[in-house]
C-alpha angles and dihedrals in degrees: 000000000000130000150150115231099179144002132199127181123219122220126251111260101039119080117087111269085228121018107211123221121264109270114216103203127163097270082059095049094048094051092044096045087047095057084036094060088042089055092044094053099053088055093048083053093051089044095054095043092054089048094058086043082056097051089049097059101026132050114214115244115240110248110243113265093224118063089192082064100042098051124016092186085063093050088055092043094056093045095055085054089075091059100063096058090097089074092058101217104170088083098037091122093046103116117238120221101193084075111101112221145138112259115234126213124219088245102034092118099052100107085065093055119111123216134208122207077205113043083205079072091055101098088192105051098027117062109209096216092155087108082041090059100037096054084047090053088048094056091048092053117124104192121209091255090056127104122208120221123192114204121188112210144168116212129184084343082311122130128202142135119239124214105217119189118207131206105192086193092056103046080229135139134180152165111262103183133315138224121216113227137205100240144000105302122233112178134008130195124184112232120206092199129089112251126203090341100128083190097061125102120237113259091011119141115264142161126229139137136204137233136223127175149140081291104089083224122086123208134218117208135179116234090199098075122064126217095008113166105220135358133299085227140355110206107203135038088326098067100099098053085096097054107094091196092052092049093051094046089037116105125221079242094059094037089062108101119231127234095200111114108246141161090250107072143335118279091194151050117306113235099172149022135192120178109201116239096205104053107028103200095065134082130173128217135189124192160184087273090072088245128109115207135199118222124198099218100202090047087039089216137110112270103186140001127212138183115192103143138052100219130035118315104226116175130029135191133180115221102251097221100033102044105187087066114101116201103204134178133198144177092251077081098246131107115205126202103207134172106241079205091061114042104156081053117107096249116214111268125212116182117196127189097271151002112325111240096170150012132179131161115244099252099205092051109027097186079077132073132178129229117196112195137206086237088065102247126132114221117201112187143177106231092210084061096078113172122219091240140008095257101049092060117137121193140202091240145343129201141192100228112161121015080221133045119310089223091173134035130173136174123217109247104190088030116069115221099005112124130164130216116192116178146179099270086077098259134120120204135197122199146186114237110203137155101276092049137294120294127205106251092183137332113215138180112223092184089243091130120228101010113238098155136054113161123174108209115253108225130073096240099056095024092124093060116103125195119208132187147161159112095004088057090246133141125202136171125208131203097210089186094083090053105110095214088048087046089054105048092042105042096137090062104051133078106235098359087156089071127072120239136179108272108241127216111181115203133171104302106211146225125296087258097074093047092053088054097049080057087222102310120148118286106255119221092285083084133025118010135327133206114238134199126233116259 
């Protein structure tokens, strides 16, 4: 099984010039021992306690008296032991002096030694490993021009997140480096603020991303630093799992997790993250548990907890001008708009058909938001139009986008107008969103399988690329502006639209192995770019 639940960009600029290499100093040790001791006792505990399961039902046979009669292999092998006796081999290391020889010092070979002033000039005792380095640092290098693209993905019951890195002029993407996690992941946002990181400077640039999976605890890791072992911070019941001194004072009692809903931390899996652009410590995550919580990045700890909502709270969107207000959908089929400042305040309720799969605010015009259904229908409403119940709630518009789930929605951020719809039914679909009402532009298959993740890049030079992932565990990333129907309905916003060009598909461009292989025949469509024919 192999698949790709989620995908984030992250913007140019960011990304360390050079990651540097996880450094596993004592401190390190100590807090991963310490987890790992914790981990190793409860499995003791569950060892012993299966063991004395096991006596209970079950009486241990007496082992036979006699080994000749238990094992007939170990009676032939001790009597061919007698056989060897006439080599003699108990003095086999005994020294023999009637051999002639020339006795040799420790030091008889000293006149042919050779001797450096700088042991950097002894070939012998110094590795010269500065070429090593330097091709290792090569191969680490993010340039200015790079994206970086996160994939989280679960492979042979194995989950991880992969680091891609993406050169537009290239037409080349790659895995950069990847990051084993605890549990299947759900849901990534990237974080420009350094977490758990005492050396950093406030307000400096970071990058960072966090996790959210089947595990109630959701992880922060820094994408700076390659091969590092656990995360730089766990916000929820899990956070103490790197203080040695916690895990030492700490009881089996207090180490169970509980499964009772609090405002402390999440007791179930985590669907959604929103980290929050204004104000740069908080984020804001919704889960299986029905409620939404607030972190204070910088404390670690939960801020607020809030319960709007009577099912599973799914998707989540801050309002990208008033940045204390929290879009959040659920499968109670409602999306609420509350102020986080307010949380005791009746927040405005909008009910839709079916389950809510996805909500985002219309960045060009914040006073709209977006509500993409399991039903496939697309909801497009005005905020300032608030309905006296759920089920009296009238929309702008409403579309029937997909005949299955719309199990991912974005809106294009540097292209006005511009969304994207990718469903179950293995499509993606790109629209133009105008006054009168959005119209499909093209419908593809990228061959991605069911489609979970549809993610617009973030930054103006690459705003028309589109990555798309899903049930077959690919990623592909594609450059909608060659599309002729895309060029045509946004002719005002590329360069050239008026030529034809080949359209491109960028997928994971492997390992050398699979180059050699090809002898040096032409990549197929699995790396580099693809034509593709018009649907």
């Amino acid at each position: 099984m192999s698949m790709v639940t989620a995908t984030a960009w992250v913007p140019r600029g960011y990304p360390a010039q050079f990651p540097t290499r996880y450094d596993f100093n004592e401190d390190e040790f100590e807090r991963i021992a310490a987890l790992a001791n914790l981990q190793l006792d409860d499995a003791r505990a569950g060892l012993d306690k299966a063991q004395e399961d096991a006596n209970k039902n079950e009486r241990p046979e007496e082992p036979p008296s006699d080994a000749r009669e238990a094992s007939p292999a170990l009676a032939s092998t001790i009597a061919a032991g007698h056989d060897l006796k006439e080599y003699n081999l108990d003095k086999y290391d005994d020294s023999d002096e009637s051999n002639e020889g020339v006795p040799m010092g420790m030091f008889g070979n000293i006149k042919s030694l050779a001797y450096h002033d700088n042991d950097a000039d002894d070939p012998y005792i110094t590795l010269k490993e500065d070429d090593e380095d330097n091709d290792e640092r090569e191969e680490l290098q993010i340039l200015a021009t790079d994206n970086l693209l996160l994939a989280a993905k679960v492979e042979d019951e194995v989950a991880h997140l992969e680091v891609y890195v993406y050169e537009d002029e290239a037409d080349n993407l790659y895995v950069h480096h990847d990051i084993m996690l605890p549990a299947i992941p759900l849901c990534l946002e990237w974080l420009d603020i350094p977490v758990g990181r005492d050396d950093a400077d406030v307000g400096s640039k970071a990058n960072f991303v966090a996790v959210g999976t089947f595990d109630p605890d959701i992880e922060i890791w820094d994408l700076d630093l390659v091969d590092c072992m656990y995360p730089n911070a766990i916000l929820g019941q899990g956070n103490k799992a790197g203080d040695a001194t916690a895990l030492k004072s700490s009881s089996k009692k207090k180490r169970k997790k509980s499964k009772k809903t609090n405002d402390n931390y999440h007791v179930d899996a985590v669907l959604s993250l929103a980290a929050n652009r204004s104000h740069k410590n908080l984020l804001a995550s919704s889960s299986a548990d029905k409620t939404v919580k607030l972190w204070d990045l910088n404390a670690g700890k939960c801020a607020k907890s809030y319960a709007h909502h009577t099912d599973k709270v799914c998707s989540l969107a801050w309002h990208p001008t008033t940045s204390t207000v929290l879009l959040s959908g659920s499968y109670d089929r409602t999306v609420v708009a509350a102020d986080m400042r307010a949380p005791g305040a009746q927040a405005p309720r909008w009910g839709v058909e079916s389950d809510v799969e996805n909500v985002r605010w219309n960045p060009h015009d914040p006073n709209f938001f977006y509500i993409s259904t399991e039903s496939g229908v697309l909801h497009y409403h005005d905020v300032r139009m608030i309905p006296s119940t759920p089920a009296t709630t009238k929309p702008v518009w409403r579309l029937q986008a997909h005949e299955d789930a719309i199990s991912s929605f974005d809106v294009n951020s540097t292209i006005p107008g511009l969304i994207v719809t990718g469903s179950s039914d293995k499509t993606v679909k790109l629209w133009n969103m105008q006054a009168q009402g959005p119209s499909m532009v093209v419908s593809r298959n990228l061959d991605v399988g069911k489609v979970f993740s549809t993610t617009f890049a973030p930054d103006q030079e690459v705003g028309f690329r589109l990555a798309v992932a899903g049930s077959k565990g690919a990623v592909q990333i594609w450059d909608t502006s060659t599309n002729p129907a895309v060029r045509r309905a946004f002719v005002d916003r590329i360069r050239h639209s008026d030529r034809e060009v080949p359209e491109r598909l960028v997928a994971v461009n492997e390992s050398s192995e699979s180059e050699e292989d090809s002898d040096g025949a032409p990549e197929a469509a699995g790396g580099g770019w693809e034509s593709m024919d018009e649907a």
